[in-house]
N, C-alpha and C positions, 0 to 999 in steps of 0.2 A: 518904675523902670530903672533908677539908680540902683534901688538895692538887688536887682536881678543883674545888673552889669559888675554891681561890687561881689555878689557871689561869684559868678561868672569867673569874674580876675581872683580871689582868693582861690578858687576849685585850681586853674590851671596853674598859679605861683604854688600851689600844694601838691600837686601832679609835676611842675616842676622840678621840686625837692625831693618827691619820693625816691629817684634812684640815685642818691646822693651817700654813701657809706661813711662815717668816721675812719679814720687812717689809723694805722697799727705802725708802732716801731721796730723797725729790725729787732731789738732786744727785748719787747716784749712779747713779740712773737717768737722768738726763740725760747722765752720761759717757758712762755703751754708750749712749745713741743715738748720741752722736755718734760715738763709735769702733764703729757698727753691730755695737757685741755683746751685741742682745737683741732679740727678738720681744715687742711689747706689748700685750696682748689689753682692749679693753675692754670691760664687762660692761653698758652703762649700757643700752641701748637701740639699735634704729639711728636712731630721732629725735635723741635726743639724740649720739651720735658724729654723724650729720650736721652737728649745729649745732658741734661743738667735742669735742674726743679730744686726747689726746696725739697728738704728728708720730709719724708712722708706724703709732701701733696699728693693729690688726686690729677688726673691728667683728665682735664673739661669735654676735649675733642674726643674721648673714647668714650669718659662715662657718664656726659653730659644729660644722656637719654636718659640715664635709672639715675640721676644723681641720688632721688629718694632713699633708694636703697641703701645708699653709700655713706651717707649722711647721718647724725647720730637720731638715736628716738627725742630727747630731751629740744625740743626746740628752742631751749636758751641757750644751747652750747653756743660757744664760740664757732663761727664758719670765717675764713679768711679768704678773700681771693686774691692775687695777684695778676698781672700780663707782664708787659716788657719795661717799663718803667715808669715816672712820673708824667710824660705825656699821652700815654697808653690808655686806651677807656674801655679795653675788651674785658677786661676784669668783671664793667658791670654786667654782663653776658650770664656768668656766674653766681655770683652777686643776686641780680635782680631774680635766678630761678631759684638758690634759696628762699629771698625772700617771699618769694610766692607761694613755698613748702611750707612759711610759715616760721621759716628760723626767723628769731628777734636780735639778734646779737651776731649782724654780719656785719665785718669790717672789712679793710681794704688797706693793702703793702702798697703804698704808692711808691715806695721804691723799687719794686718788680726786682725781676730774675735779676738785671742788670744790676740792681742798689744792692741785693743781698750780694751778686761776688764782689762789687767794690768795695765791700763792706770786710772782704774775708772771709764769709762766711761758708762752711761748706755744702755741696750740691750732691746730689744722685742721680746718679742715672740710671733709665729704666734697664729693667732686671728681663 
């Protein structure tokens, strides 16, 4: 009985973790943009990515359905998600449908849309 309680509690503290990302730096996410080695998904709305997104993201609310498509073949690329900023958890929305594509190597802007303009950084908006 112990040891089916002690699995029990590790299964759900590992289920726990699973949807838990490493965090990406403003500056090192601005590298792979510019060296194009990252897909940036953001989680915010399509109002708002209309109004302003990271260069390049992908907008969640439109292409959230085919993201497959969208997403590179190499399932170690780099996938990055954002939302609205460090107390925001829509990112894992994102996130967690990569990972179930199979990408290894998704992380997370905990600074969101909001860290990257306090940051300076510049925005786009949809075209």
């Amino acid at each position: 009985m112990k040891k089916l309680l002690a699995l029990a509690l590790s299964l759900v503290a590992a289920s726990g973790f699973a949807a838990e990302y490493p965090d990406i730096s403003i500056a090192d996410l601005k590298t792979a943009i510019a060296e194009k080695k990252v897909t940036v998904i953001d989680v915010n709305g399509s109002s708002s990515y209309a109004s302003a997104h990271v260069p390049g993201a992908i907008d969640f609310a439109s292409k959230g359905a085919e993201l497959a498509s969208v997403l590179p073949a190499d399932k170690n690329a780099l996938v990055v998600a954002y939302c609205g900023g460090p107390s925001c958890s829509a990112y894992k929305r994102a996130a967690n449908k990569a990972a179930e594509l199979g990408y290894t190597n998704v992380k997370h802007l905990s600074a969101g849309i909001s860290g990257w303009k306090k940051a300076g950084e510049t925005t786009e908006a949809a075209k």
